[in-house]
LUMGU-785525 format. One line per field, with one value per residue (C-alpha): x, y, z; residue number from 1; chain. Coordinates in steps of 0.2 Angstrom, whole numbers, plus 2048, in hexadecimal, padded with zeros to 3 digits. Layout:
u	(X, ...)
v	(Y, ...)
w	(Z, ...)
pos	(NUM, ...)
unit	(A, ...)
REM end
This chain:
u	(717, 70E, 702, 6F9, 6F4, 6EC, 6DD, 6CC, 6CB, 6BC, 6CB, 6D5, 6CA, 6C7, 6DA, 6DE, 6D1, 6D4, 6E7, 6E2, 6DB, 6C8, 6BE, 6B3, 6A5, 6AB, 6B1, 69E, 699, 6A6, 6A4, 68F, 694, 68D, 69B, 698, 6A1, 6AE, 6B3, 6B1, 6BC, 6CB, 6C9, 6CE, 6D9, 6E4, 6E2, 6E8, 6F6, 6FB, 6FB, 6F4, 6F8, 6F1, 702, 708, 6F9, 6FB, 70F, 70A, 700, 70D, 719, 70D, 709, 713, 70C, 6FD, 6FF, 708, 6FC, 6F0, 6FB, 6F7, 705, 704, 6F2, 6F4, 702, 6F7, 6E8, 6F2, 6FB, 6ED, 6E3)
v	(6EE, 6E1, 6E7, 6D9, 6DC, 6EB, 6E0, 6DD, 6C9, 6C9, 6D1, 6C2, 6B5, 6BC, 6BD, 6AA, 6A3, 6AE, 6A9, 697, 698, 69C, 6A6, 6B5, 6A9, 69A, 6A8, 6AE, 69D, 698, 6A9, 6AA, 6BD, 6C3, 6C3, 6D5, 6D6, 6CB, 6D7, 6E6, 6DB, 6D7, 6E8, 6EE, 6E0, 6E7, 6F8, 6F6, 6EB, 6F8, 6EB, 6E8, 6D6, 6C7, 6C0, 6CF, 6CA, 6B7, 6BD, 6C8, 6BA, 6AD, 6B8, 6BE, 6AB, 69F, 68F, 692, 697, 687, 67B, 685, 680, 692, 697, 688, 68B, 69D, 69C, 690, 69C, 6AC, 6A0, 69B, 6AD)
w	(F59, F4F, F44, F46, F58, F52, F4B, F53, F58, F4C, F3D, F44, F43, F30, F2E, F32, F28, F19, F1B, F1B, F09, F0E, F01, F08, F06, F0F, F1E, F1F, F1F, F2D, F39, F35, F2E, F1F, F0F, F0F, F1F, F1E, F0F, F1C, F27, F17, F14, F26, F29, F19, F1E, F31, F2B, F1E, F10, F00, EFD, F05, F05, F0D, F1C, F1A, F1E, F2B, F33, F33, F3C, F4A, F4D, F43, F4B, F47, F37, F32, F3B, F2E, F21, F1B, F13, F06, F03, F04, EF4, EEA, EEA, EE6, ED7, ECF, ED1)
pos	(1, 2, 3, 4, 5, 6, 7, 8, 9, 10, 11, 12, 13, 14, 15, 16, 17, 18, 19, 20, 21, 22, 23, 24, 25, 26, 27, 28, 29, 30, 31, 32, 33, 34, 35, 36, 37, 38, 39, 40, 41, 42, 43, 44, 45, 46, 47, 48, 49, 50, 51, 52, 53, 54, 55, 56, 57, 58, 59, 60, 61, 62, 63, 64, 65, 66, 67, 68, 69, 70, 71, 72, 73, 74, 75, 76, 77, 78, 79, 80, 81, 82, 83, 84, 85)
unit	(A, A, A, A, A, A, A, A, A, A, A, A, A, A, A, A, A, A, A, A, A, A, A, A, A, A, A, A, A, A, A, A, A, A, A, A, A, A, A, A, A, A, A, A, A, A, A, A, A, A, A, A, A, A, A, A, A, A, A, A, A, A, A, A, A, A, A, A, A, A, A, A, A, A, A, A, A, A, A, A, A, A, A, A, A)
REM end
């Protein structure tokens, strides 16, 4: 099964746009949720995917819909952000 499917759309929606390089700021912004709930949300996106990287979710993500992770160009901006953490 893929564990992806075992998010909520509102976990996805989270998902793809942290994946894309999107600060927990930028996603509240985005979505009209507070910060506080988008880290509730990358808390129980981690947590259901049974990861503790981002890479790990931004890998995850690329395998459940690989289209639309590369017209998201997120693994590239995915890497740059975790190199230069």
């Amino acid at each position: 099964m893929d564990a992806v499917n075992t998010l909520s759309n509102r976990e996805l929606e989270v998902a793809w746009e942290w994946v894309d390089g999107l600060s927990a700021d930028e996603i509240a912004d985005k979505l009209f949720i507070a910060y506080d709930t988008v880290r509730n949300h990358k808390r129980a996106i981690m947590k259901k995917l049974n990861v503790r990287s981002a890479l790990v979710v931004a890998k995850l993500m690329a395998r459940h819909d690989p289209e639309k992770y590369l017209n998201g160009l997120g693994i590239l901006i995915t890497m740059i952000i975790l190199l230069n953490r």
